[in-house]
C-alpha positions as CSV (number, residue, x, y, z in Angstrom):
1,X,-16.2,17.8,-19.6
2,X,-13.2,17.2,-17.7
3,X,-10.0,15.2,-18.7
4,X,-7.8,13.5,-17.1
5,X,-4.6,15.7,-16.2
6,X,-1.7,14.7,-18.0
7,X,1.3,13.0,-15.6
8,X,4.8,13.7,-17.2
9,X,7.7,12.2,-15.5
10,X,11.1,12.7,-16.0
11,X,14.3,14.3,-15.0
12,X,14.0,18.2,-15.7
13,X,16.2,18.1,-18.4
14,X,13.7,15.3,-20.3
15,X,10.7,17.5,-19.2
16,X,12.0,20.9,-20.4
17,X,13.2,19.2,-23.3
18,X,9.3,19.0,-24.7
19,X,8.5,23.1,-23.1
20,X,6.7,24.2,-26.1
21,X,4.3,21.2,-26.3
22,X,3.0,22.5,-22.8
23,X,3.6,26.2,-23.5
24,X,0.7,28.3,-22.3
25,X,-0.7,25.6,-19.7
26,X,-1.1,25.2,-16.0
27,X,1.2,22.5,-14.6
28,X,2.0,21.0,-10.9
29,X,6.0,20.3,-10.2
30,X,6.8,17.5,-7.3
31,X,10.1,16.8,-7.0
32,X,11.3,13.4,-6.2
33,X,13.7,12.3,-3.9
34,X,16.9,11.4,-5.6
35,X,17.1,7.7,-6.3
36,X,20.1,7.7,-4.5
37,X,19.0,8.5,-1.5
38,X,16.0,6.0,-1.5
39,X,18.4,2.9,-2.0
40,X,20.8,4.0,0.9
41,X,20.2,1.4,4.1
42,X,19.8,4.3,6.7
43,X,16.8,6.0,4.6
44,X,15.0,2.9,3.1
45,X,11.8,2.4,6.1
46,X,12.3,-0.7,8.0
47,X,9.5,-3.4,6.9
48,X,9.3,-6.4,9.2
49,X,6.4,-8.7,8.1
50,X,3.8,-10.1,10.9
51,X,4.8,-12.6,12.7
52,X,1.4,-13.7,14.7
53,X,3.2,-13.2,18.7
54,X,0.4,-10.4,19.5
55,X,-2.3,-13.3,19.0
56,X,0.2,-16.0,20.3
57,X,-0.4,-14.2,23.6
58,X,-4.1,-14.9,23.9
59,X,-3.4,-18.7,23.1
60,X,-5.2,-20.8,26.0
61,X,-6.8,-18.0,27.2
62,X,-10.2,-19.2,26.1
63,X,-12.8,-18.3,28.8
64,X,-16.6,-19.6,28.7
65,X,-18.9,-22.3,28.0
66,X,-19.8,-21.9,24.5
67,X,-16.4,-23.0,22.2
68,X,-18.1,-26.2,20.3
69,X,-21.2,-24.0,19.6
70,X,-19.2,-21.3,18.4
71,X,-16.9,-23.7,16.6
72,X,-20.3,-25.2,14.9
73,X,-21.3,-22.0,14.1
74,X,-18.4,-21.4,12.0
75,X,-18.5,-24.6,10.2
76,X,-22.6,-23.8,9.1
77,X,-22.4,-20.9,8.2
78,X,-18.9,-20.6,6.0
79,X,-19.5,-20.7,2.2
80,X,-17.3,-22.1,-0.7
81,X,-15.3,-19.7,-2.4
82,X,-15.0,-19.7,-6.2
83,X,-12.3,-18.3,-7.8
């Protein structure tokens, strides 16, 4: 019978705060980067959303016979989606 570990977050002032609820127990510390530090430009991870040019590339590119049948294909065999 195994529970769910307990997740406590907090600054380590808030989590000392409650010691003797915990006193006697196993625990696992992560410290967190400082807030700070996460809002500055230079550290927040650049995010630059898709913009479709590495299939752009292949546009007109189509080589072979067999498009329409492909295309038809497609079209018989796609089913309604119900939400």
């Amino acid at each position: 019978m195994n529970s769910k570990p307990l997740e406590i977050e907090g600054t380590w002032e808030e989590v000392m705060a409650r010691k003797e609820e915990r006193a006697g127990r196993r625990v696992r510390v992560t410290v967190l980067s400082d807030s700070s530090e996460l809002s500055s430009p230079e550290k927040t991870p650049y995010f630059r959303p898709a913009s479709g040019r590495s299939i752009l590339r292949h546009a007109g590119t189509w080589q072979g016979d067999d498009f329409e049948e492909c295309l038809s294909l497609v079209y018989e065999t796609r089913s309604e989606l119900e939400f």
